[in-house]
PQR file of N, CA, C, O and H, with PARSE charges and radii, in Angstrom:
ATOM      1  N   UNK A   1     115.464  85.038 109.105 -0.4000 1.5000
ATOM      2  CA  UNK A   1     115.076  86.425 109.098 -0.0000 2.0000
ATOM      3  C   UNK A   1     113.622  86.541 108.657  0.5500 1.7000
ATOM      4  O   UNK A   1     113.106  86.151 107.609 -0.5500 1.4000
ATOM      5  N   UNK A   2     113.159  87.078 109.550 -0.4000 1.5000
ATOM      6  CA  UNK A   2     112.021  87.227 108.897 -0.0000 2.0000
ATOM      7  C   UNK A   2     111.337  88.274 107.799  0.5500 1.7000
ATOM      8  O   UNK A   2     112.110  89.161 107.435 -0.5500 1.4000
ATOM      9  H   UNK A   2     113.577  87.395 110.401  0.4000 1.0000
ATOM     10  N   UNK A   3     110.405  88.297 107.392 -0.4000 1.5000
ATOM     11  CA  UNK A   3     109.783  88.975 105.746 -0.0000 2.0000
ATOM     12  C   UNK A   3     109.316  90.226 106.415  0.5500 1.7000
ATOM     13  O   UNK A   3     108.996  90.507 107.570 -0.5500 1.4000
ATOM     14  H   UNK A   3     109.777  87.577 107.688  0.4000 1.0000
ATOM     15  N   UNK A   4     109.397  90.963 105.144 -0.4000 1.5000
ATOM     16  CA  UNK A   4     108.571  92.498 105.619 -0.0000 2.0000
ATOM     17  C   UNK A   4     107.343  92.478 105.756  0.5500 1.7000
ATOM     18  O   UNK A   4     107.135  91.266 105.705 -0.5500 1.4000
ATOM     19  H   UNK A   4     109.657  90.735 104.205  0.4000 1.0000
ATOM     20  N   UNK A   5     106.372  92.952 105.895 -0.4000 1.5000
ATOM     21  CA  UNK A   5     104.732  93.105 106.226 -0.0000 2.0000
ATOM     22  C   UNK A   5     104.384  93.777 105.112  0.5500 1.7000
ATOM     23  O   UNK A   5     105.113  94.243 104.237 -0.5500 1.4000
ATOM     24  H   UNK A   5     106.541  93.936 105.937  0.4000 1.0000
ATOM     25  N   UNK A   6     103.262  93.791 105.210 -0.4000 1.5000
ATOM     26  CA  UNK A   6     102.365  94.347 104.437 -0.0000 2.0000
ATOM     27  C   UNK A   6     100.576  94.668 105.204  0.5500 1.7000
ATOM     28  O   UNK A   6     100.029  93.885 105.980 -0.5500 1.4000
ATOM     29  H   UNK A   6     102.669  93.412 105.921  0.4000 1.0000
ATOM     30  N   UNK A   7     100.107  95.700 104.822 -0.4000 1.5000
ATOM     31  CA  UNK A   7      99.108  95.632 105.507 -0.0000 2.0000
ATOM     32  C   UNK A   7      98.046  94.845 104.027  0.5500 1.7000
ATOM     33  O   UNK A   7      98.363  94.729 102.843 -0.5500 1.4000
ATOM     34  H   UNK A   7     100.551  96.336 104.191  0.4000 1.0000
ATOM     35  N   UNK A   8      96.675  94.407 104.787 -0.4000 1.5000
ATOM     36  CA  UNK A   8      96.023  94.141 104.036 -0.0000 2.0000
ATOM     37  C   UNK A   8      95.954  94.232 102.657  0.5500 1.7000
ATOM     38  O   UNK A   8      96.057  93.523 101.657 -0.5500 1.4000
ATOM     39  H   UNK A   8      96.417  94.501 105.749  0.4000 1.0000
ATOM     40  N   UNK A   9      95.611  96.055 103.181 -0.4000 1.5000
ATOM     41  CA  UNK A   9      94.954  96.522 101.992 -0.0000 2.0000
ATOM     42  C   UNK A   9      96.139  96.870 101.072  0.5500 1.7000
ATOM     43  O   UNK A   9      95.883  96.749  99.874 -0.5500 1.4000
ATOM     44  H   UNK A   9      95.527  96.631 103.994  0.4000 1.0000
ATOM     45  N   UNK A  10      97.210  97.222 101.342 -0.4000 1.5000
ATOM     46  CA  UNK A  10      98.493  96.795 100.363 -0.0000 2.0000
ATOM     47  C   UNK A  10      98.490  96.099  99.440  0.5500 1.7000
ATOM     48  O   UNK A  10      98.531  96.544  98.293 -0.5500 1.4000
ATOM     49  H   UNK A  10      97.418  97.321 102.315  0.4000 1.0000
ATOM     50  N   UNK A  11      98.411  94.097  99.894 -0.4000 1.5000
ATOM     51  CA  UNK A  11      98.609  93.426  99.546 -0.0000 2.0000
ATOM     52  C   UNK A  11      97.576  93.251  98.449  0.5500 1.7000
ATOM     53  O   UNK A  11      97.830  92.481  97.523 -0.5500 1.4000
ATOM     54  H   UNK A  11      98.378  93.735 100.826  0.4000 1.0000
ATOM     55  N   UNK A  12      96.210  94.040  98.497 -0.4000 1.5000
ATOM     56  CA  UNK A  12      95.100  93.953  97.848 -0.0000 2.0000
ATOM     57  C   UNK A  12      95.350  94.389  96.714  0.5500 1.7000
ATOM     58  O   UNK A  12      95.086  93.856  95.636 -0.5500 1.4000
ATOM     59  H   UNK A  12      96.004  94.666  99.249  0.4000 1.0000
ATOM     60  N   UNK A  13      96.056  95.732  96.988 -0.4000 1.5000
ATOM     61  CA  UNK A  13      96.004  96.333  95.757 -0.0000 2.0000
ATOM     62  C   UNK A  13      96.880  95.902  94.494  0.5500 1.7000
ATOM     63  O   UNK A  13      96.679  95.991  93.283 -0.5500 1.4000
ATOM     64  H   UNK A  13      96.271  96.165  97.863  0.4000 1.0000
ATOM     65  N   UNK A  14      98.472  95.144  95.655 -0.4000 1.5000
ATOM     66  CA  UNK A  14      99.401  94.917  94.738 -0.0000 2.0000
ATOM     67  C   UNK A  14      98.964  93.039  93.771  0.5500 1.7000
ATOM     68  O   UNK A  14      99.525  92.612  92.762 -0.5500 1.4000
ATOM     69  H   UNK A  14      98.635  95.072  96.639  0.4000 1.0000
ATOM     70  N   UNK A  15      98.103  92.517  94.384 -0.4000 1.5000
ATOM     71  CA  UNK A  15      97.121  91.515  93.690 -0.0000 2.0000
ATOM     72  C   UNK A  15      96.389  92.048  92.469  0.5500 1.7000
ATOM     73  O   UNK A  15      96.345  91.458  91.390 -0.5500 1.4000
ATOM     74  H   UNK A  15      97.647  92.865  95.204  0.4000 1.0000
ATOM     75  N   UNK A  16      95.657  93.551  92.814 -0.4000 1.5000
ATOM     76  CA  UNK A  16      94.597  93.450  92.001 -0.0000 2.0000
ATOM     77  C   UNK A  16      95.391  93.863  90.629  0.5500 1.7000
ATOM     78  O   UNK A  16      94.993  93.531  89.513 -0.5500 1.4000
ATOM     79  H   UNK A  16      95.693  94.030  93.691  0.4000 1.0000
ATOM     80  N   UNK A  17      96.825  94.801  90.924 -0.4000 1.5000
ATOM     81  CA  UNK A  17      97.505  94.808  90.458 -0.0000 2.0000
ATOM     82  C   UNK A  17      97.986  94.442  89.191  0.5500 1.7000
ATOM     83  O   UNK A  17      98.128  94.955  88.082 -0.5500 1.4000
ATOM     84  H   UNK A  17      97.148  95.071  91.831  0.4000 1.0000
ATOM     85  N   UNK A  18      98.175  93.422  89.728 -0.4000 1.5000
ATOM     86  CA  UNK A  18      98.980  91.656  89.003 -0.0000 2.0000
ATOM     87  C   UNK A  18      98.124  91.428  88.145  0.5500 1.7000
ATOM     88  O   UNK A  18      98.519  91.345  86.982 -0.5500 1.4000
ATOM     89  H   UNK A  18      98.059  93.005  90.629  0.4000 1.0000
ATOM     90  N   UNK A  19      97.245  91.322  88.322 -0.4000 1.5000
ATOM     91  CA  UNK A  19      96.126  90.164  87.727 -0.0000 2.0000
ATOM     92  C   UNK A  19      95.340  91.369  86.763  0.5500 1.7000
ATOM     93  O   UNK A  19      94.649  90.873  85.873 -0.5500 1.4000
ATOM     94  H   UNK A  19      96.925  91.389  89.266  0.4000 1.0000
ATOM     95  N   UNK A  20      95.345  92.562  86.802 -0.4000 1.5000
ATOM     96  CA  UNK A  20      94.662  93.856  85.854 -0.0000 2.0000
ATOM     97  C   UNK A  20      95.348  93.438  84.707  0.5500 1.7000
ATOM     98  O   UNK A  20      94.649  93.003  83.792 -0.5500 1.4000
ATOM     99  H   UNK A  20      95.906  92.965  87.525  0.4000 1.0000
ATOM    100  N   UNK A  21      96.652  93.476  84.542 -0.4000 1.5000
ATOM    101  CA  UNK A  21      97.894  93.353  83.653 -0.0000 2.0000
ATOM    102  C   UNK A  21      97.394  92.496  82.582  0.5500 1.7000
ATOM    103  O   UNK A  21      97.322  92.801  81.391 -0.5500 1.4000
ATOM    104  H   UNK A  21      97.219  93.830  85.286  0.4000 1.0000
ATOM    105  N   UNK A  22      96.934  90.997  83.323 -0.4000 1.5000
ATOM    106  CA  UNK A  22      96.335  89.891  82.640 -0.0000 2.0000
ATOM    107  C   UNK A  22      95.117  90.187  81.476  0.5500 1.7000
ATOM    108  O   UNK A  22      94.880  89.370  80.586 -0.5500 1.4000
ATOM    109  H   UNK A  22      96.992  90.749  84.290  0.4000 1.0000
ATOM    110  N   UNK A  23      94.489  91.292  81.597 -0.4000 1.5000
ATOM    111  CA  UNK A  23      93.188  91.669  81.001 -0.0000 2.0000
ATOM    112  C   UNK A  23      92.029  90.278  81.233  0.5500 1.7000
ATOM    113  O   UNK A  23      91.008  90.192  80.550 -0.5500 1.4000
ATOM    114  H   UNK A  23      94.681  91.956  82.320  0.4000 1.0000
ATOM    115  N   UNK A  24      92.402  89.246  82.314 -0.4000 1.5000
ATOM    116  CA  UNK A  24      91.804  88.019  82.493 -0.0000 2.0000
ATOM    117  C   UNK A  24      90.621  88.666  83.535  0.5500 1.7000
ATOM    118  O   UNK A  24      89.683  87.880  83.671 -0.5500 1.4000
ATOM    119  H   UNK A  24      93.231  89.316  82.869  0.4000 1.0000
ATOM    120  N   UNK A  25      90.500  89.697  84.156 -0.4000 1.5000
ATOM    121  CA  UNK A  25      89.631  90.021  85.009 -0.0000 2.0000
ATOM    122  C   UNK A  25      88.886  91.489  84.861  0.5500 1.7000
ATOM    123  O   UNK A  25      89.132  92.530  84.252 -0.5500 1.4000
ATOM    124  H   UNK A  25      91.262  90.335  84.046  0.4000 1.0000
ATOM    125  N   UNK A  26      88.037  91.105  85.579 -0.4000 1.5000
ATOM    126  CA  UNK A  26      86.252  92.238  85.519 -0.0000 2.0000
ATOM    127  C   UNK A  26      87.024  93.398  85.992  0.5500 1.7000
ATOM    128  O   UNK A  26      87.620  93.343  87.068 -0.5500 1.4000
ATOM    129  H   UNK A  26      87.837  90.259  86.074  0.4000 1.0000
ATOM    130  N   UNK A  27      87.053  94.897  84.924 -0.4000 1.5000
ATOM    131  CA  UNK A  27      87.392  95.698  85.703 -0.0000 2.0000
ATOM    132  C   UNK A  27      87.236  96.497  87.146  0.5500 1.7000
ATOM    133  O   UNK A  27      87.976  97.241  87.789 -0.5500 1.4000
ATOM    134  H   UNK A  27      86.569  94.942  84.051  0.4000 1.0000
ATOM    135  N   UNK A  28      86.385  96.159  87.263 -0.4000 1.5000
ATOM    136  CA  UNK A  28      85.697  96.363  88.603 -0.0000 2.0000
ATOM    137  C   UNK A  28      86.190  94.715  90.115  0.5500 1.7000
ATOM    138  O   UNK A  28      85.590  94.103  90.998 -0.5500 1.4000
ATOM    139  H   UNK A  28      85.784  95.554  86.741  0.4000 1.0000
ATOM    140  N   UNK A  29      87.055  94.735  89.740 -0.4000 1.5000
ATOM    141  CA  UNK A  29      87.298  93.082  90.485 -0.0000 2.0000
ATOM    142  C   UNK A  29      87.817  93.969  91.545  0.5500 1.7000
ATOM    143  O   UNK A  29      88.538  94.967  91.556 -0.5500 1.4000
ATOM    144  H   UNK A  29      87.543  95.233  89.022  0.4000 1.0000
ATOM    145  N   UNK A  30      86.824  92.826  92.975 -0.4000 1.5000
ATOM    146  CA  UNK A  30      88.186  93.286  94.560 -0.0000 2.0000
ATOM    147  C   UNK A  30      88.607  92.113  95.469  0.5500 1.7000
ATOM    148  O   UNK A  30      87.911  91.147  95.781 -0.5500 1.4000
ATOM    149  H   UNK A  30      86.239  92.015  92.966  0.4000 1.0000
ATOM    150  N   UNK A  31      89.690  92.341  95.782 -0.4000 1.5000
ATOM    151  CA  UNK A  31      90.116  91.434  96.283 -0.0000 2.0000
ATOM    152  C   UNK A  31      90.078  91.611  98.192  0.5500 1.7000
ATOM    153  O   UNK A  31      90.286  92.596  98.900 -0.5500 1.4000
ATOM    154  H   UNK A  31      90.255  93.126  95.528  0.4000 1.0000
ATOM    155  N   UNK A  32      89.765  90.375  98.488 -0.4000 1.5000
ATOM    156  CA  UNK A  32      90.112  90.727  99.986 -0.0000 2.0000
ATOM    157  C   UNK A  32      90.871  89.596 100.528  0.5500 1.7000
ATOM    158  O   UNK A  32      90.749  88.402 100.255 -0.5500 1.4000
ATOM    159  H   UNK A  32      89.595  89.575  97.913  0.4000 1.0000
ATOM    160  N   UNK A  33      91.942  90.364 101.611 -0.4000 1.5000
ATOM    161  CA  UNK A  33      93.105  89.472 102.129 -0.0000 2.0000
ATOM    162  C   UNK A  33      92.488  89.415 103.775  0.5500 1.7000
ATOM    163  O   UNK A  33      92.054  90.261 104.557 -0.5500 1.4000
ATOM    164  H   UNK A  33      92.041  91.334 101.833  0.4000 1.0000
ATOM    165  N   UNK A  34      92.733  87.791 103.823 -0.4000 1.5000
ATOM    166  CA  UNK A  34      92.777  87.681 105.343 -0.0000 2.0000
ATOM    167  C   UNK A  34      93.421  86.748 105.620  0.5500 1.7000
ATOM    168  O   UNK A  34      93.858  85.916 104.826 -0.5500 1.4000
ATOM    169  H   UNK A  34      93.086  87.103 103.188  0.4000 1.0000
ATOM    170  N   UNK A  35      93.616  86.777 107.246 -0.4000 1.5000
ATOM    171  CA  UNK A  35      94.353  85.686 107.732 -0.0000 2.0000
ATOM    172  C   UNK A  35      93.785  83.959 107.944  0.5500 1.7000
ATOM    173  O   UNK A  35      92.916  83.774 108.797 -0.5500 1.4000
ATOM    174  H   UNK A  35      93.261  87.454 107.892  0.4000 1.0000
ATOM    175  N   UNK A  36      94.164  83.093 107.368 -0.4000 1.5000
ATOM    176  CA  UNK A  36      93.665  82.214 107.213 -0.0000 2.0000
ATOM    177  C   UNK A  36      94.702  81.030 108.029  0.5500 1.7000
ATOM    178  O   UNK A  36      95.856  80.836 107.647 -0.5500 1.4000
ATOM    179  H   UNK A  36      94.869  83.243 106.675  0.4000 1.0000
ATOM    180  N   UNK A  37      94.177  80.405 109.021 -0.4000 1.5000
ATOM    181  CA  UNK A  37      95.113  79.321 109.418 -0.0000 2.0000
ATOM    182  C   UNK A  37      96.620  79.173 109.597  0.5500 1.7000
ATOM    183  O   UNK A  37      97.375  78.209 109.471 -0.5500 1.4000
ATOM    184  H   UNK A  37      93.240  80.563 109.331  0.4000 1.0000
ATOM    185  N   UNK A  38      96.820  80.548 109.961 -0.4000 1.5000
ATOM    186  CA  UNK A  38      98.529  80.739 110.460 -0.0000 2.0000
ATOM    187  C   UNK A  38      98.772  81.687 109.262  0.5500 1.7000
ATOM    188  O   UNK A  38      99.598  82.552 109.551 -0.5500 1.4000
ATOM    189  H   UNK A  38      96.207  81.331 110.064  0.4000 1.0000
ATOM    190  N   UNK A  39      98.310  81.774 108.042 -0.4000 1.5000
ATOM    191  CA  UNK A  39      98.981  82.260 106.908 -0.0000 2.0000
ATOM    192  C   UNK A  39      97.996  83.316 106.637  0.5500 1.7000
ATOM    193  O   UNK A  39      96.995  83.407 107.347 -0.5500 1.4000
ATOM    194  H   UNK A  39      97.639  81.071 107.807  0.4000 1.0000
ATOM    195  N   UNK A  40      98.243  84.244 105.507 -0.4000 1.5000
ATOM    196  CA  UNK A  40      96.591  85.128 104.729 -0.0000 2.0000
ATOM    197  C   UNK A  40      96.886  84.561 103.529  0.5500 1.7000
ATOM    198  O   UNK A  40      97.905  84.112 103.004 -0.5500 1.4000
ATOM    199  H   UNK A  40      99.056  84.170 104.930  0.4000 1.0000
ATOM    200  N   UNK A  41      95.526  84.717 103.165 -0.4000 1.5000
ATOM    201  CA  UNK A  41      94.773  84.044 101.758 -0.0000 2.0000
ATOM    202  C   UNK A  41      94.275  85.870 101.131  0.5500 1.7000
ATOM    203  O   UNK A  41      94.070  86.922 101.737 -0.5500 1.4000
ATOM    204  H   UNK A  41      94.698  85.081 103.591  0.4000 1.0000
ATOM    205  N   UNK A  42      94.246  85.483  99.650 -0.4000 1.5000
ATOM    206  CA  UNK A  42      92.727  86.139  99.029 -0.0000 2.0000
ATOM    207  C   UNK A  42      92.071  85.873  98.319  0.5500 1.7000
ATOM    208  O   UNK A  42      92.290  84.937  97.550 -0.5500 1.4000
ATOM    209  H   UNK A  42      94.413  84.629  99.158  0.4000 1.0000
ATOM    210  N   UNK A  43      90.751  86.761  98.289 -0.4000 1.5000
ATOM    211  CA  UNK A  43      89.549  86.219  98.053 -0.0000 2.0000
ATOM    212  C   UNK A  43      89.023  87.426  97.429  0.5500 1.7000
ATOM    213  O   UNK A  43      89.002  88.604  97.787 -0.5500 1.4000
ATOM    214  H   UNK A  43      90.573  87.521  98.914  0.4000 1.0000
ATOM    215  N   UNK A  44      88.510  86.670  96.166 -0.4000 1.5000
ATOM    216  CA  UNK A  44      88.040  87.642  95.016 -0.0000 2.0000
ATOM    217  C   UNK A  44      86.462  87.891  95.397  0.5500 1.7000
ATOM    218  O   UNK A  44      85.844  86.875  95.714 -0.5500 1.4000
ATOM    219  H   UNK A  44      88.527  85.714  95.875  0.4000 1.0000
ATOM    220  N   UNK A  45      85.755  89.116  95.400 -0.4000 1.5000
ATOM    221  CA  UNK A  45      84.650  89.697  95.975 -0.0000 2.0000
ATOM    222  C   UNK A  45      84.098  89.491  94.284  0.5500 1.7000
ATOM    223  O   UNK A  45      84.735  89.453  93.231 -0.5500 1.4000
ATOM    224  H   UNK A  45      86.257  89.942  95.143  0.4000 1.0000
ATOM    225  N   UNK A  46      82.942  89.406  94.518 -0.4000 1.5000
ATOM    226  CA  UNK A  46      81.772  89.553  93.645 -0.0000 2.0000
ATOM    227  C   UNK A  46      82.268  88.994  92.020  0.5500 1.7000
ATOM    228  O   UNK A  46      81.670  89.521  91.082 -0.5500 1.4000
ATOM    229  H   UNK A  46      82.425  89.437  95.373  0.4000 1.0000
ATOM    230  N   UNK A  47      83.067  88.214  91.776 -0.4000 1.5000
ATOM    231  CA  UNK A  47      82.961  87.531  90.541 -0.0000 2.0000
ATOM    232  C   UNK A  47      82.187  86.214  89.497  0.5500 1.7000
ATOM    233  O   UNK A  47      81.960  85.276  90.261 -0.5500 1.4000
ATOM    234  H   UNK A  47      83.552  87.786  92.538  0.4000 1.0000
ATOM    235  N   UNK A  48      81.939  86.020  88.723 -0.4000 1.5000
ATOM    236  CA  UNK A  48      81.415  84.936  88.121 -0.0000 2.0000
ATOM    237  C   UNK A  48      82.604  83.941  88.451  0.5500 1.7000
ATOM    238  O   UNK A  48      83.766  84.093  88.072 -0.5500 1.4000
ATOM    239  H   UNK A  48      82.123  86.781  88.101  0.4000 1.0000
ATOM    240  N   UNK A  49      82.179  83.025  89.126 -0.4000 1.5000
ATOM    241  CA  UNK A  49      83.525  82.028  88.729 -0.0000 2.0000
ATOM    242  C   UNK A  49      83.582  81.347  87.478  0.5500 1.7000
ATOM    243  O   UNK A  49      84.656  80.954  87.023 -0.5500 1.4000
ATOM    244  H   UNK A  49      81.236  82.901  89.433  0.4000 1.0000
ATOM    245  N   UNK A  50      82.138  81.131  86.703 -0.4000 1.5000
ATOM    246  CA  UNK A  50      82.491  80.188  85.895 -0.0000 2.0000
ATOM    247  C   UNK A  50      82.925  81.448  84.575  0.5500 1.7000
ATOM    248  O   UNK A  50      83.626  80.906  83.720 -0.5500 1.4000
ATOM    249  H   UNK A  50      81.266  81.451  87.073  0.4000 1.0000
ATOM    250  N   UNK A  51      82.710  82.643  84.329 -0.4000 1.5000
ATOM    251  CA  UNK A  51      82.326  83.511  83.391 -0.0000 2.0000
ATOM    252  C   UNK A  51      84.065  83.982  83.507  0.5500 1.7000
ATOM    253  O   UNK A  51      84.544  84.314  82.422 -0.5500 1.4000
ATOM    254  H   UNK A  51      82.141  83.083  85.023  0.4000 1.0000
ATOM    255  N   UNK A  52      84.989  84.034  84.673 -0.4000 1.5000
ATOM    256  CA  UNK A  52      86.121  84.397  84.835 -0.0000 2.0000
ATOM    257  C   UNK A  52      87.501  82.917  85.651  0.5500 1.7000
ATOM    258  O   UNK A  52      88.119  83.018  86.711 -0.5500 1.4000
ATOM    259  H   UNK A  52      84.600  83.765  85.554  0.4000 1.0000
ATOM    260  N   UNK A  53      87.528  82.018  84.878 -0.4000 1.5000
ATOM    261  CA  UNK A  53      88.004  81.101  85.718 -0.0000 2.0000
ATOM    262  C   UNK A  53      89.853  81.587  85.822  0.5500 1.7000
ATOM    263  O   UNK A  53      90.674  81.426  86.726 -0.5500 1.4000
ATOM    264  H   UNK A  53      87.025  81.936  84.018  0.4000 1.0000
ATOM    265  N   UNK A  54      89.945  82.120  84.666 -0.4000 1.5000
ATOM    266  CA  UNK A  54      91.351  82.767  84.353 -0.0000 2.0000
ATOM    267  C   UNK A  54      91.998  83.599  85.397  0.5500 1.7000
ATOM    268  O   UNK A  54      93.197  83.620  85.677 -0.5500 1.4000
ATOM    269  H   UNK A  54      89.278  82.251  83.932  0.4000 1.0000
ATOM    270  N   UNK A  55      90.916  84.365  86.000 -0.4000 1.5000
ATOM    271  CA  UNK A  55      90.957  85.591  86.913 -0.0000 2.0000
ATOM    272  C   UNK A  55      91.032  84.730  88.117  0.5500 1.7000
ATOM    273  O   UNK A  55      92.141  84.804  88.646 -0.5500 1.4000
ATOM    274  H   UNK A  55      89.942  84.347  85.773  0.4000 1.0000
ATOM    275  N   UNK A  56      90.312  84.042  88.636 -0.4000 1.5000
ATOM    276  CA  UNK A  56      90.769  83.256  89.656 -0.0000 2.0000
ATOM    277  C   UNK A  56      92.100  82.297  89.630  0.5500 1.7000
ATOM    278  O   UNK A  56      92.395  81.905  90.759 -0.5500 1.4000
ATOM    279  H   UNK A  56      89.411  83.982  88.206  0.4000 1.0000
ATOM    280  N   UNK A  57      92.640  82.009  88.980 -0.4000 1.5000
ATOM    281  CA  UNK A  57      93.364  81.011  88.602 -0.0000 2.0000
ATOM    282  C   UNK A  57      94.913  82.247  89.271  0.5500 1.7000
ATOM    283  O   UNK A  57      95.777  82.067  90.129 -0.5500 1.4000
ATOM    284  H   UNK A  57      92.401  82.328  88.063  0.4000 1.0000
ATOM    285  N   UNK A  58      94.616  83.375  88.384 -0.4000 1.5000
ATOM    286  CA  UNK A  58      95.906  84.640  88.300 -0.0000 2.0000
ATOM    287  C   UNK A  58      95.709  85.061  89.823  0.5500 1.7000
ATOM    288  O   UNK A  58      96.745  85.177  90.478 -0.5500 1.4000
ATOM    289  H   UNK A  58      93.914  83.522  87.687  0.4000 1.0000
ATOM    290  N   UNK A  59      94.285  85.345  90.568 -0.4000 1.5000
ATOM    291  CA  UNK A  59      94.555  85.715  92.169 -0.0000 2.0000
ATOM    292  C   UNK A  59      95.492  85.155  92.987  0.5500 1.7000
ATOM    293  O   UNK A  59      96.325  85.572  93.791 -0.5500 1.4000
ATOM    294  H   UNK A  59      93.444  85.251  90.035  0.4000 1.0000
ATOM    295  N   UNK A  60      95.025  83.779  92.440 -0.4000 1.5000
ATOM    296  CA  UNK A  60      95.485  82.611  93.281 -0.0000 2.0000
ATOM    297  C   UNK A  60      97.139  82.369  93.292  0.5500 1.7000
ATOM    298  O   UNK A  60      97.645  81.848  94.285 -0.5500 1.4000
ATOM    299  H   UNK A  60      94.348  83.440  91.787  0.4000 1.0000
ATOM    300  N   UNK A  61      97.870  82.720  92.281 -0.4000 1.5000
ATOM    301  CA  UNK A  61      98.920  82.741  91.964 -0.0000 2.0000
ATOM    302  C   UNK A  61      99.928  83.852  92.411  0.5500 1.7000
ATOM    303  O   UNK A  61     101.078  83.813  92.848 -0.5500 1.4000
ATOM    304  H   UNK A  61      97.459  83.144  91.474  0.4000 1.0000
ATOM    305  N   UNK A  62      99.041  84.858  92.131 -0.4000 1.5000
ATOM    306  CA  UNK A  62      99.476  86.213  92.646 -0.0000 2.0000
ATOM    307  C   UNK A  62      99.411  86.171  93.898  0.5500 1.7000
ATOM    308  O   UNK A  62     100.033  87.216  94.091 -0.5500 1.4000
ATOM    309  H   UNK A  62      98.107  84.889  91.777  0.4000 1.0000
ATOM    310  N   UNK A  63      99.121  85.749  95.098 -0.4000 1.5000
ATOM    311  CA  UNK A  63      98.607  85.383  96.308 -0.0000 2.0000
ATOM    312  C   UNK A  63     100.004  84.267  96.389  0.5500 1.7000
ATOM    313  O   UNK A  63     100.849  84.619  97.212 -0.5500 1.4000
ATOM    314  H   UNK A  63      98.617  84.900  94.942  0.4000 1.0000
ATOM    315  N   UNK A  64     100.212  83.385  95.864 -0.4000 1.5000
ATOM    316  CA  UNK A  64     100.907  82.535  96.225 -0.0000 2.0000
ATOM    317  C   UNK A  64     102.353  83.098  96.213  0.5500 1.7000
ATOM    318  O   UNK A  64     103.117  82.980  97.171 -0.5500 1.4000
ATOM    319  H   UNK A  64      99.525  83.099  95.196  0.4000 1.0000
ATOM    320  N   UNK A  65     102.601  83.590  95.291 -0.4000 1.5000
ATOM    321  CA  UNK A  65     104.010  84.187  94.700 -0.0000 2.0000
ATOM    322  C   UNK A  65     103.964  85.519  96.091  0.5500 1.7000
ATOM    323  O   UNK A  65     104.814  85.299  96.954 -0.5500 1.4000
ATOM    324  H   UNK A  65     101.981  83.686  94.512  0.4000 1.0000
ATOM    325  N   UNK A  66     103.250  86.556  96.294 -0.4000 1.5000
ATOM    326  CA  UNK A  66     103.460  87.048  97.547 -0.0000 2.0000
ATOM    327  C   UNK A  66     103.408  87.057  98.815  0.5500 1.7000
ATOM    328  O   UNK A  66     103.600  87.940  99.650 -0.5500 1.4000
ATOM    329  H   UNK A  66     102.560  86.735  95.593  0.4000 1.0000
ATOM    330  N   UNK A  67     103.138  86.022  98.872 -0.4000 1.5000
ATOM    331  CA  UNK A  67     102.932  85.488 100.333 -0.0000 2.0000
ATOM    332  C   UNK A  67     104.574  84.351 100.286  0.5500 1.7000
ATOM    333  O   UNK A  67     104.999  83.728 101.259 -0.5500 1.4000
ATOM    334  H   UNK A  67     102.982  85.304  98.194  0.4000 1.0000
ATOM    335  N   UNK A  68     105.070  84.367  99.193 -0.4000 1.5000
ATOM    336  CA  UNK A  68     106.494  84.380  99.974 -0.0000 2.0000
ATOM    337  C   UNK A  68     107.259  85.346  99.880  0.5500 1.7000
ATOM    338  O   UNK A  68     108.443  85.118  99.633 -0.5500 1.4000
ATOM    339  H   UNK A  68     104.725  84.873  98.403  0.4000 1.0000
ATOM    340  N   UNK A  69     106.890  86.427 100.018 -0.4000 1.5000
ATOM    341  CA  UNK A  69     107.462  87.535  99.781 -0.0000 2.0000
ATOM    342  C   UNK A  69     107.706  88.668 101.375  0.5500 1.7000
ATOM    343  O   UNK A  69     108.596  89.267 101.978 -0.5500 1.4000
ATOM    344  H   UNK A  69     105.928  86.611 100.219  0.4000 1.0000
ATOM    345  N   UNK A  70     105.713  88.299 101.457 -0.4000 1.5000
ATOM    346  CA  UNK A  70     105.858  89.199 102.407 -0.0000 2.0000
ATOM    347  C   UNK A  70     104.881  88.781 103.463  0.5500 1.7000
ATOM    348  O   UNK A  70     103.930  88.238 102.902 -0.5500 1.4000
ATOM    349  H   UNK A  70     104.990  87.813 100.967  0.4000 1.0000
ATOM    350  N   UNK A  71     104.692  88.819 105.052 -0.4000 1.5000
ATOM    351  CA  UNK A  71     103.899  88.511 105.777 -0.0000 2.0000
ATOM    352  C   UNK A  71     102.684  89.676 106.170  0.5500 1.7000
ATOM    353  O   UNK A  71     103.062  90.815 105.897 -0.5500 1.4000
ATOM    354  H   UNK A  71     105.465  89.260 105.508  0.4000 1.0000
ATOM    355  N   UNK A  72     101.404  89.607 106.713 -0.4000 1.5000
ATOM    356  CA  UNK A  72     100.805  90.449 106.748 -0.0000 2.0000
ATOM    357  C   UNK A  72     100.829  90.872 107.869  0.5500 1.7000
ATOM    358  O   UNK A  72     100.968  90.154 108.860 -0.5500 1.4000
ATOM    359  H   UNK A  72     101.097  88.681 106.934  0.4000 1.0000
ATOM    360  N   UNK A  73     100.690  92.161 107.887 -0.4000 1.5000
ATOM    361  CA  UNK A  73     101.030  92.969 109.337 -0.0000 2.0000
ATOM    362  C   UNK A  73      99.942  92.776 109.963  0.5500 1.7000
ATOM    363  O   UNK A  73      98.833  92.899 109.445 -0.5500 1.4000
ATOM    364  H   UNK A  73     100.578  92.744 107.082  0.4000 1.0000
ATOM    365  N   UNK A  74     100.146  92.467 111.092 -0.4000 1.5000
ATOM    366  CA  UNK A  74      98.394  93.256 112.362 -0.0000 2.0000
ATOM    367  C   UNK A  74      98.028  93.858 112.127  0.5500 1.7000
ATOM    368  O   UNK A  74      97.087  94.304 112.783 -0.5500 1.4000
ATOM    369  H   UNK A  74     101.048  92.366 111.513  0.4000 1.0000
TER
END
């Protein structure tokens, strides 16, 4: 059976979401989802990586944990 969808910007928000909770990231943090090699990825816009490694670490996770959740719509 297959997973429910999500559009992008959904998935963006329910990331930026996740990871706000953490207090590990820049309040101002955005995330962008795309389709990457059969699957979507995201990708944190305008952060320090070395100044926030926590915050990347929580995208990445948060990203992983919903992407078995849900597929991204067209």
């Amino acid at each position: 059976m297959a997973r429910p969808t999500k559009t992008a910007s959904e998935l963006e928000q329910m990331i930026v979401a996740r990871v706000r909770d953490k207090m590990v990231c820049p309040a101002d943090l955005q995330v962008s989802v795309m389709r990457v090699d059969g699957r979507w990825d995201a990708f944190p816009e305008f952060i320090d990586k070395e100044k926030h490694p926590d915050c990347l670490a929580r995208i990445v996770f948060a990203a992983t944990e919903l992407r078995t959740l849900y597929d991204l719509a067209e």
